[in-house]
C-alpha positions as CSV (number, residue, x, y, z in Angstrom):
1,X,28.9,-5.6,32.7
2,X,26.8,-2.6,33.1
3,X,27.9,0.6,35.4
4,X,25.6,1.8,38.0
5,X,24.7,5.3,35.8
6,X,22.9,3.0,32.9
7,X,21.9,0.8,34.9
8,X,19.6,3.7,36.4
9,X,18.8,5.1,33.6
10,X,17.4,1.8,32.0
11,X,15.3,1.3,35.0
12,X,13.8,5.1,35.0
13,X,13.1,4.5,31.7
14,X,11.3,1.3,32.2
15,X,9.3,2.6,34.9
16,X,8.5,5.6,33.5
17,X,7.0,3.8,30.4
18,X,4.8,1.9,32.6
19,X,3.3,5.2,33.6
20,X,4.8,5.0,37.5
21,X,5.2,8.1,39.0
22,X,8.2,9.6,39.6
23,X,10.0,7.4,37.9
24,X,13.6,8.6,38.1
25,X,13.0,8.9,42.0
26,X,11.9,5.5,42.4
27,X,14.5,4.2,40.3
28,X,17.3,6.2,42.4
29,X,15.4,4.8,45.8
30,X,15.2,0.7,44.4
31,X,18.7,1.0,43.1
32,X,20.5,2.8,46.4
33,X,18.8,0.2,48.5
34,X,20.1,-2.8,46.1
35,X,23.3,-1.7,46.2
36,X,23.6,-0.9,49.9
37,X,25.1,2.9,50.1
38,X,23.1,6.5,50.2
39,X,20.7,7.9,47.5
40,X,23.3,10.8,47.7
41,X,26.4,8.6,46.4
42,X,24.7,7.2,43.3
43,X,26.2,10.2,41.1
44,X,29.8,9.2,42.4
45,X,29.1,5.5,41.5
46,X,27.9,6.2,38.5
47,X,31.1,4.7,36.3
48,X,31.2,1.8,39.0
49,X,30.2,-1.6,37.3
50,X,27.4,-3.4,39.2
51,X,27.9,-7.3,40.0
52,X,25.7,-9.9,38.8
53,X,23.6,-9.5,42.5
54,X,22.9,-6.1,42.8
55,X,21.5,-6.3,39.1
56,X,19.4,-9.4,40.1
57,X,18.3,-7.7,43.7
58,X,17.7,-4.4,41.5
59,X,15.5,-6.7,38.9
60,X,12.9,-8.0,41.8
61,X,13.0,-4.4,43.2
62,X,11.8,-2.9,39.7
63,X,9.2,-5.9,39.0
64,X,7.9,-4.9,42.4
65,X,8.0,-1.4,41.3
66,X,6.2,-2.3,38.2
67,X,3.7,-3.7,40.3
68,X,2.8,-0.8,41.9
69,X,3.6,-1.9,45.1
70,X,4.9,1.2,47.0
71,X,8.4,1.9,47.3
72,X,8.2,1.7,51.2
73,X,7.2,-1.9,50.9
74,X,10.1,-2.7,48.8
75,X,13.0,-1.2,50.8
76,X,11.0,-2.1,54.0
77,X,11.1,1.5,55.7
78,X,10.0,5.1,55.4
79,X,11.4,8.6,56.7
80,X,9.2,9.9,59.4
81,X,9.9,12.4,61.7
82,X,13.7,11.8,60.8
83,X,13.0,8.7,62.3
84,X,13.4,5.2,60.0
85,X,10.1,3.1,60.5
86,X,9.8,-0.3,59.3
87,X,6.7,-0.4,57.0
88,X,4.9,-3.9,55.2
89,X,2.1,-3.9,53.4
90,X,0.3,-5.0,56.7
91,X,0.2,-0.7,57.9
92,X,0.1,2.3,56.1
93,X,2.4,4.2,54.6
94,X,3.6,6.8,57.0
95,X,2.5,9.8,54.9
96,X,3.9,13.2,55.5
97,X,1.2,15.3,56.3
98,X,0.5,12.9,59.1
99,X,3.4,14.4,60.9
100,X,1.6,17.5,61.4
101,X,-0.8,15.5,63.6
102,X,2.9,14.9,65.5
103,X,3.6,18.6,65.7
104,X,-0.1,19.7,66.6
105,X,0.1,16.5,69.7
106,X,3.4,17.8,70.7
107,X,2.0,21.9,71.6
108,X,0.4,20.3,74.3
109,X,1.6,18.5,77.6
110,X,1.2,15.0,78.3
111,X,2.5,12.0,80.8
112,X,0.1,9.4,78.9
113,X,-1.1,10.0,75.4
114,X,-3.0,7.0,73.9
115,X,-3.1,6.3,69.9
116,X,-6.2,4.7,68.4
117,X,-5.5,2.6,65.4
118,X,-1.9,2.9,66.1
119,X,-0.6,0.5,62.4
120,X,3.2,1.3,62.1
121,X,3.6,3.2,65.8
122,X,4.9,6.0,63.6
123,X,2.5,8.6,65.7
124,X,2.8,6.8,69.3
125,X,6.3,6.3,69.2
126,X,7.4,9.5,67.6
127,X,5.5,11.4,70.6
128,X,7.2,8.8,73.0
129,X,10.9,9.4,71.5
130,X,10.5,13.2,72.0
131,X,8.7,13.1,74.9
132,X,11.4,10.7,77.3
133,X,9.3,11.4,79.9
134,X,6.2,10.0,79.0
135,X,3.7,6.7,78.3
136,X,1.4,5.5,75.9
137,X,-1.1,3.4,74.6
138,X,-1.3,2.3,71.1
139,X,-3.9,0.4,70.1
140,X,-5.2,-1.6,66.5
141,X,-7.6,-4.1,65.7
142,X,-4.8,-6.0,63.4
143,X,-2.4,-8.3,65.0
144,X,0.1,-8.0,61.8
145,X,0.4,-4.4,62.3
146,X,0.6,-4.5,65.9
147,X,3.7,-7.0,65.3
148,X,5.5,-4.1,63.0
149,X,4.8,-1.5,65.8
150,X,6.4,-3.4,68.5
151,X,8.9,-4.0,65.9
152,X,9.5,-0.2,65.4
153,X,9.6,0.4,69.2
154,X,11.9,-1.6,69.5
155,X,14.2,-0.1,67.0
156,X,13.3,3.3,68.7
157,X,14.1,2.4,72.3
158,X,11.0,3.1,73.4
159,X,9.4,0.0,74.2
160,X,9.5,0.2,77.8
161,X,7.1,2.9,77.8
162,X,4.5,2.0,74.9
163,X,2.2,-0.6,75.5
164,X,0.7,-2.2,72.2
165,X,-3.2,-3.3,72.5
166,X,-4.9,-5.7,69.9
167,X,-8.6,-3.5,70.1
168,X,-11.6,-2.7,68.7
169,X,-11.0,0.9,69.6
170,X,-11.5,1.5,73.5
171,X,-12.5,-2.1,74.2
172,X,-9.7,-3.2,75.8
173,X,-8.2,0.2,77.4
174,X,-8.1,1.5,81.0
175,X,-7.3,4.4,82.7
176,X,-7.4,7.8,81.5
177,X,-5.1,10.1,79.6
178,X,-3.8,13.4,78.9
179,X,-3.9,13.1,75.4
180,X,-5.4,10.7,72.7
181,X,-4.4,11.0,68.8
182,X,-5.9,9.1,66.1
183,X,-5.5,9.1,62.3
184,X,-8.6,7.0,61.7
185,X,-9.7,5.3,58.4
186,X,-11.5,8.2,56.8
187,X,-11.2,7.6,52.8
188,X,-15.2,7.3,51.8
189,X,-16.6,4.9,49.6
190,X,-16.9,7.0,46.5
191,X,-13.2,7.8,47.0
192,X,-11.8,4.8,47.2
193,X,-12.1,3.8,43.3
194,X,-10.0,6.6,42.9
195,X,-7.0,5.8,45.0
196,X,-3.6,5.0,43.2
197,X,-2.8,1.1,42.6
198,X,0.0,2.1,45.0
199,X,-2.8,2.4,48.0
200,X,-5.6,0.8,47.2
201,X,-3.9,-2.7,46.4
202,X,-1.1,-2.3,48.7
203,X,-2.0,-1.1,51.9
204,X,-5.0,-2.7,54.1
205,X,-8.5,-1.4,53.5
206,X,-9.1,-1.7,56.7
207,X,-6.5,1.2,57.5
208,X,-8.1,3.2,54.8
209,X,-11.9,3.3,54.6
210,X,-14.9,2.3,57.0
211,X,-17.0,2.6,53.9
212,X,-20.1,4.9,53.7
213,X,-19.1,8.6,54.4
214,X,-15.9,8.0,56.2
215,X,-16.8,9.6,59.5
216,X,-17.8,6.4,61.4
217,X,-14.2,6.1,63.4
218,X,-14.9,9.7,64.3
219,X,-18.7,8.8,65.5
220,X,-17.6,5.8,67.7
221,X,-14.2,7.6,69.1
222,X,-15.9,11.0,69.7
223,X,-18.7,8.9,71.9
224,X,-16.2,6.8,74.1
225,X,-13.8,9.0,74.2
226,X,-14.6,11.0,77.5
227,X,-14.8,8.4,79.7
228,X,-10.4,7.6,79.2
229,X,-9.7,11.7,78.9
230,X,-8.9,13.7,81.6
231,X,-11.1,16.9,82.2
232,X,-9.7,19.3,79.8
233,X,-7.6,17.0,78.0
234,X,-7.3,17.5,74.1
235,X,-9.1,14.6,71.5
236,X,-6.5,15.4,68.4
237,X,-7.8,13.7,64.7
238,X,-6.2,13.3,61.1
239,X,-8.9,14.0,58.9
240,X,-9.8,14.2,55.2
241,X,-9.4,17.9,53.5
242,X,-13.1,18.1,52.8
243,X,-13.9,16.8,56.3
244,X,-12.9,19.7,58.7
245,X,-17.0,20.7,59.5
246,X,-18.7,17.0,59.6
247,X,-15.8,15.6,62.1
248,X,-15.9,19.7,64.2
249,X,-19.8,19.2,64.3
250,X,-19.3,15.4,65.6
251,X,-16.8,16.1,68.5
252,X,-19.3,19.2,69.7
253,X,-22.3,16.9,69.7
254,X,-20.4,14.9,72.2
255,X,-19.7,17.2,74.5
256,X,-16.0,18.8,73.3
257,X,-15.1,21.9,73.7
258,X,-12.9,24.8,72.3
259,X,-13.6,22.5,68.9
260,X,-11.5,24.0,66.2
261,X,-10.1,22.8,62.3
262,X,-6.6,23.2,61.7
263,X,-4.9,24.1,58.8
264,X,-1.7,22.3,57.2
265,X,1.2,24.1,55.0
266,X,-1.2,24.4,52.1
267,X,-3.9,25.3,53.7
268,X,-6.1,22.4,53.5
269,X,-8.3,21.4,56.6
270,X,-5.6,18.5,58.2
271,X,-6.8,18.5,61.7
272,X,-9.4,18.5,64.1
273,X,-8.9,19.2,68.2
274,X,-11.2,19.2,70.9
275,X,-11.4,19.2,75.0
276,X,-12.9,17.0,77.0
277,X,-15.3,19.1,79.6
278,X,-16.2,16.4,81.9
């Protein structure tokens, strides 16, 4: 019978062959979540033998793998926020440099922030669990996805104060807010033939691209988006590095002020902000 240490290093091997990424990561990820325990105890497993199950659930977790489906979608969560989300290939993959749409949302004050194109929650119900005192509105146009972000509300205690909308953006809110955040599909057309296997088989195109130049979300959000703001209340986007100008230029030609592009750790253009001057 094999020990955990080989049986890792057979399966980073395997996978690295194949060309995935980060193979001995992956491997360490699929095989801590077969067996049940920490990433961080693997090492003091490592003369441990491994029963005939956790080699067959470590098996279908490296075919997967193989398969480039993303390691999210095989364990069933990601990290976000130091909070665990449930993810499915139904939403995106909570990617880290969305949190800094998180941090820029949370300089500002807000009792009702709403989240347009919501998928996992992960942004709605982050702001939610550090903000105790406040509501929101997260809406998507896919029923599946809405179904994982009640499911991660849930999970977060926080389901008392988000309500979850199936919508074609603003077509079935009310009321105004103090607030609204959206990481909108903004992947162009061109780029999309360039996306990993991990992304562009894995996750829904919908959540990824709304074809052309990528801007459209950012036309129709920028247009509606004063009539369920508050005067002087901030219109937050995720954009695309190379779309900082085109998405600046779009929320001024709509009437937002103090319009400004915001950096992330390396320096690329991440973020977009405006205020609402009605």
């Amino acid at each position: 019978m094999s020990t955990v240490s080989a049986t890792l290093r057979a399966a980073t091997q395997r996978l690295a062959q194949a060309g995935i990424p980060d193979a001995a990561t992956d491997a360490r990820s699929l095989l801590a979540h077969a067996l049940g325990v920490p990433r961080s105890r693997l090492t003091l497993l490592g003369p441990e033998a491994v029963t005939r199950a956790q080699v067959e659930a470590f098996e279908a977790l490296i075919a997967g793998r193989l398969e480039r489906r993303p390691v999210s979608q095989l364990v069933g969560r990601r990290s976000f926020w130091g909070r665990e989300f449930l993810v499915t290939s139904d939403v995106l993959d909570p990617r880290p440099e969305t949190e800094d749409l998180v941090a820029r949302a949370l300089e500002h004050p807000f009792g009702r922030v709403l989240d347009l194109g919501t998928g996992s929650g992960c942004i709605l119900l982050t702001l939610l669990a550090e903000r105790p005192e406040a509501q929101g509105v997260g809406v998507d146009a896919s029923p599946a996805a809405l179904a994982v972000a009640r499911r991660n509300a849930e999970a977060l205690g926080v389901q008392a104060r988000a309500e979850l909308l199936c919508s074609d953006w603003f077509a079935q809110v009310s009321g105004r807010f103090d607030l609204i955040v959206s990481n909108p599909p903004y992947i162009t057309e061109d780029e999309m033939a360039a996306l990993s296997p991990e992304v562009a088989l894995h996750e829904p195109r919908m959540a990824l691209t709304p074809g052309g130049d990528g801007l459209a979300a950012y036309r129709v959000i920028c247009a509606q988006a004063g009539a369920f703001l508050r005067p002087g209340a901030p219109l937050l986007f995720e954009i695309g590095h190379a779309q900082g100008a085109a998405v600046a230029q779009i929320m001024e030609d709509a009437g937002f002020a103090g319009v400004a592009v915001l950096p992330d750790l390396s320096g690329k253009d991440r973020n977009v902000i405006g205020r609402w001057c009605g």
